[in-house]
N, C-alpha and C positions, 0 to 999 in steps of 0.2 A: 463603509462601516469599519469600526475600530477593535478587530478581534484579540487585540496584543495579551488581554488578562488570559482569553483562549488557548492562545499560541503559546505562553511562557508554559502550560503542562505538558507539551507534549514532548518528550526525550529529543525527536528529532531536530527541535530548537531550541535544545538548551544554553548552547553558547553565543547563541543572534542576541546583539546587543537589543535595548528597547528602543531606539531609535529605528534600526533597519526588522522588527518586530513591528511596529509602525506601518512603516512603508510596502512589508510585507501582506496585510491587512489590505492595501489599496487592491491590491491584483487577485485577492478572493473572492470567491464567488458560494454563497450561503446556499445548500440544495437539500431540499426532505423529499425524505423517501416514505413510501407506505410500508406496510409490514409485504413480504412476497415480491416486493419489487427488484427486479437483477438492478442493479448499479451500473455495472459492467460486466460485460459478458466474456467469456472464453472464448476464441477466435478471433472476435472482432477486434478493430483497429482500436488505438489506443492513444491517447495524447492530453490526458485527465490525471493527475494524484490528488488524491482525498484524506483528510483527517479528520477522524470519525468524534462529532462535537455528542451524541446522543445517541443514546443505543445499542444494539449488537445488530453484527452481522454474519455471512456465514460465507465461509472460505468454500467453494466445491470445484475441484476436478473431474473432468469424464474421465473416463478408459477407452482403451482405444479399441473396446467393446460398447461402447455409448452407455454405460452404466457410469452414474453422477452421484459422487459420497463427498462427506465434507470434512474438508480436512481440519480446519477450525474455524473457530469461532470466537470475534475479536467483539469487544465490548467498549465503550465511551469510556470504561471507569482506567482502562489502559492504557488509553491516551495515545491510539494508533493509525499511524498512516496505513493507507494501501493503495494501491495502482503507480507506485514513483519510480517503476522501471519507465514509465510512459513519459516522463519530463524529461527523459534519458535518449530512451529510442521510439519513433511512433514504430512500434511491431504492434504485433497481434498481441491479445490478452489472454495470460497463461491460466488465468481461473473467474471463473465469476463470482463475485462477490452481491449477495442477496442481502435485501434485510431481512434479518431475523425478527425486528421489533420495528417498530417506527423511527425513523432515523433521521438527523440532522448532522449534513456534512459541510466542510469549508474545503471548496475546488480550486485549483487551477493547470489553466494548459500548460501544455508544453511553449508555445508562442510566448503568453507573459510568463513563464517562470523564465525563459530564454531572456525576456526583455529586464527583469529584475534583477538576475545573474549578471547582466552589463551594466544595467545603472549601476548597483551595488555589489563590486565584482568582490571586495570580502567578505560579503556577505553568502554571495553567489559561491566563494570557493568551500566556505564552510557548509553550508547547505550538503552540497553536491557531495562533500568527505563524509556526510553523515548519515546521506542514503547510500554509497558506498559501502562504508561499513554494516549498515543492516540487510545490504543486499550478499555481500560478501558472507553474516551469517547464516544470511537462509542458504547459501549454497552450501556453508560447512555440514552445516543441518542434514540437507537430504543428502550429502553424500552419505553420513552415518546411515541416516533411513535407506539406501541403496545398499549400502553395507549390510546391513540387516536381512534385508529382501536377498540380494546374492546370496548368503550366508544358509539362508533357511531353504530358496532354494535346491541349495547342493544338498542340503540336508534331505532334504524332500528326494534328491532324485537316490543319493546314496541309500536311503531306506528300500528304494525297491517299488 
């Protein structure tokens, strides 16, 4: 099926021509979720990135107390990928990702985005520069949020 009108809103393929837009569309795989259903789970293995066509979802973290809070909450109107550490490295999955509403996603593995990066290795090099860069800010990100936690912390223990 031919997702290209889909895939031209999402940030992370802004600069993929309509041609390898296109071809990108062959290697996807269309998945609905119910409302409550985990997507992906934390721990487990991983080799799946999603872009969220319908819906919201919900970001959640355990502790390393087994208490599970959400750290957000990404919506279709965003135009957002999640799990594209997974086309990167098959690791474990650092959150699980729920639906919040009923959801409609566009998949693929690590294997065809590996296989589509070689057909269309400009395509492939842009791609890979773009989850780069959004994974590069989430790291900026929670160092701030880690900044914060150390911070308050000391604050905490200097109080007494």
């Amino acid at each position: 099926m031919d997702y290209t009108e889909n895939l031209r809103l999402f940030p992370l393929l802004k600069n993929i021509k309509e041609e390898d837009l296109k071809a990108l569309s062959s290697y996807l795989t269309e998945r609905s979720y119910n409302e409550g259903t985990d997507i992906v789970t934390e721990g487990d293995d991983g080799d799946e990135m999603f872009l969220l066509l319908k819906g919201s979802v919900d970001i959640i973290k355990t502790t390393v107390f087994g208490d599970s809070f959400v750290v957000a909450t990404l919506d279709s109107t965003m135009n957002c990928v999640f799990g594209e550490m997974a086309v990167i490295d098959h690791d474990k999955r650092s959150s699980t990702v729920r639906a919040k509403t009923g959801c409609k996603a566009l998949s693929i593995n690590q294997r065809d985005f590996d296989t589509f990066c070689h057909d269309y290795p400009g395509c492939g090099v842009e791609l890979l520069r773009m989850i780069s860069i959004n994974l590069v800010r989430n790291i900026r990100k929670e160092n701030e949020n880690l900044k914060l936690v150390y911070q308050a912390l000391i604050e905490e223990i200097e109080k007494g």
